[in-house]
N, C-alpha and C positions, 0 to 999 in steps of 0.2 A: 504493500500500500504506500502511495507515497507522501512522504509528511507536508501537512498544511501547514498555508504559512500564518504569519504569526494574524496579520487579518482574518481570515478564516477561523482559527482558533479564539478568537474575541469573540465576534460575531455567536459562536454556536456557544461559547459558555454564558455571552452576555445574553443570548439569548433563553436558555437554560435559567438562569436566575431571576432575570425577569418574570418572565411566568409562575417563574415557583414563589415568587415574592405575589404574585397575583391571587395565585392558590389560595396561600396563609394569609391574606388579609381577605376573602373569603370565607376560607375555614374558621378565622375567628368566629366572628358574630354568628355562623352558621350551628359551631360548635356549642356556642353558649345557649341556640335554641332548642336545640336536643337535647342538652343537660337538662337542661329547665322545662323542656316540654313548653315551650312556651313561643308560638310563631306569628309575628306581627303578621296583618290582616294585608292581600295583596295590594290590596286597592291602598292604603295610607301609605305601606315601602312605595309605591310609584309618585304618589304626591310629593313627600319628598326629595324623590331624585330628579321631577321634575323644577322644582325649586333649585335646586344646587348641581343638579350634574350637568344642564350646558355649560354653566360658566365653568367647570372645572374640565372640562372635555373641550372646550374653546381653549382657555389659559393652559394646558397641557399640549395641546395639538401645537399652539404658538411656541411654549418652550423649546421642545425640541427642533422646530427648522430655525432658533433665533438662537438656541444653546448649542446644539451639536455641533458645529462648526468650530465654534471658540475651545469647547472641552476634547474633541478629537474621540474617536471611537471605542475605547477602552473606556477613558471617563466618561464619558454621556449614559453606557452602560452602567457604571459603577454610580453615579450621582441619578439618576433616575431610578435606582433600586433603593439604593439611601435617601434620596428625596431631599429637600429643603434647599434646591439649587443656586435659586433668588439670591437668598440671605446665606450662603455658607459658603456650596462648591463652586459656584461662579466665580465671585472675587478669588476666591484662592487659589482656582487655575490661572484666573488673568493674573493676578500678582506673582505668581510662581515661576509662570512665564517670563514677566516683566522685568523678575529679580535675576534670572538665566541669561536673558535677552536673546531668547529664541521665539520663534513666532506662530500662533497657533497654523493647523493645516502642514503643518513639518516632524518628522519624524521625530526629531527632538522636543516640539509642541507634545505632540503625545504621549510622550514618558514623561515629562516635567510634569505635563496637566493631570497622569492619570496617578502618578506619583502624589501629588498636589491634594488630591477628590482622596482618594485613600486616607492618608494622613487627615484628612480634615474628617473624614468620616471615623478614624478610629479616635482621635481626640473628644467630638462629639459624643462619640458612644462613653467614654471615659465619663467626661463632666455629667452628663446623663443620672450615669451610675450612682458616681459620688455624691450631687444633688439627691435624688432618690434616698439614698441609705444618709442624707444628713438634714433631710426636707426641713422636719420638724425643729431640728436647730438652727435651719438657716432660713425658716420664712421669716422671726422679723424684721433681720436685715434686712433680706431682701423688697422687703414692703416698707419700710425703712422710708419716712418723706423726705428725707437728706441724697437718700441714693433715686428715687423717680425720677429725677428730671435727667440723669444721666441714664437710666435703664431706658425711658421715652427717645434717647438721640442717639442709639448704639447705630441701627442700620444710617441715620443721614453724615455722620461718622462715617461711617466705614466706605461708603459708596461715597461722599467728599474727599475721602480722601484718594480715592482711586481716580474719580473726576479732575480731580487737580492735576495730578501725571499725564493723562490721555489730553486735557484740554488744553493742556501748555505745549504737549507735543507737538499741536497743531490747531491753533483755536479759530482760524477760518471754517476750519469744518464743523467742529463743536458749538460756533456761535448759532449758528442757526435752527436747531434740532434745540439746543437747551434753549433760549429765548423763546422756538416755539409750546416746549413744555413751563415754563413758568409762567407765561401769559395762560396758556391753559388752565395751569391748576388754580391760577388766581383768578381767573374767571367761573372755574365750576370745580370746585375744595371735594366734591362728592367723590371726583372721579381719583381721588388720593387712593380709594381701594384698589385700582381696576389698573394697579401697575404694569402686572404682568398684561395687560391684551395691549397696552401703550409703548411695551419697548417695542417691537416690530415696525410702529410707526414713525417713533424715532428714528427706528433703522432707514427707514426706505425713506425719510426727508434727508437723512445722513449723505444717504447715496445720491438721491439726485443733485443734492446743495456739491458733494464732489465732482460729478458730472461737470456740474455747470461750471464750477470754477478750474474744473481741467482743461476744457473748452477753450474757457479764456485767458490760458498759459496763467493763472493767477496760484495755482499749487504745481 
């Protein structure tokens, strides 16, 4: 037989774990109806998912043609089995990258990024744990009104500060896409939830605002 390459190899274990991650968040809630003998009514499980599962079947469908690219094929496998992409395995690929100074879509992108997702996914599982086994001793710091205002600005933090690197690199391109998102959100504050379905749109003003100024010999 002759041996696959290392693509090949991704592809069918990422895909392998995927499903089996799909499984067991199945088998949960499925599991606990049988324990219990106890099985919500068809018609109210549909009201519900009709409430919450376009947007999350939209917001996911968006993720991966707007994250795979940047995570490379091993991590987009790996951060979409771990989940919390937005807020965790995205900046840590892009900064991983940045700190390497090799470039997603590159061989070297790949291992830095999936290297990056790993590591950010076993730390997470770590704090997790420790939080867990220390709940009760650490909720009232953590609810703590001295520490709120700093727990409320972790993510504009974190994704500031990656903004700053990317927008200095080149802030012809950047000016236009963020000016279009701050007049946005300052005209309708609601749509602060609906981040994920708005990066895509950033992207594609990103793209055409490059266009246009490659055009005009001005990048």
């Amino acid at each position: 037989m002759v041996s696959k390459s290392y693509d090949d190899k991704t592809h069918y274990y990422g895909k392998v774990w995927i499903w089996t991650a799909v499984l067991v968040f199945i088998l949960v809630p499925v599991s606990a109806c049988v324990y219990y003998n106890a099985w919500p009514p068809f018609i109210s499980v549909l009201k519900g998912l009709l409430g919450v599962a376009p947007i999350f079947w939209t917001v996911g469908s968006i993720e991966v043609i707007t994250f795979t690219p940047m995570l490379g094929t091993a991590g987009s496998y790996l951060a979409f089995v771990t989940g919390n992409l937005t807020n965790l395995k995205v900046p840590c690929a892009i900064n991983a990258m940045e700190i390497n100074e090799v470039k997603s879509g590159t061989e070297e992108g790949e291992v830095v990024s999936t290297i990056a997702v790993a590591t950010s996914s076993i730390v997470t599982t770590l704090i997790i744990a420790v939080g867990t086994l220390l709940l009760g001793t650490l909720t009232p710091v953590l609810n703590s009104p001295v520490l709120k205002p700093a727990f409320d600005n972790i993510l504009p933090a974190l994704f500031g500060a990656l903004g700053v690197v990317y927008i200095s690199k080149n802030w012809k391109l950047a000016a236009t896409p963020m000016l279009f998102m701050i007049i946005l959100f300052i005209s309708a504050p609601s749509l602060a939830g609906s981040v994920g379905i708005l990066v895509p749109v950033g992207a594609v003003i990103s793209i055409l605002m490059a266009r246009l100024l490659y055009k005009n010999k001005m990048i």
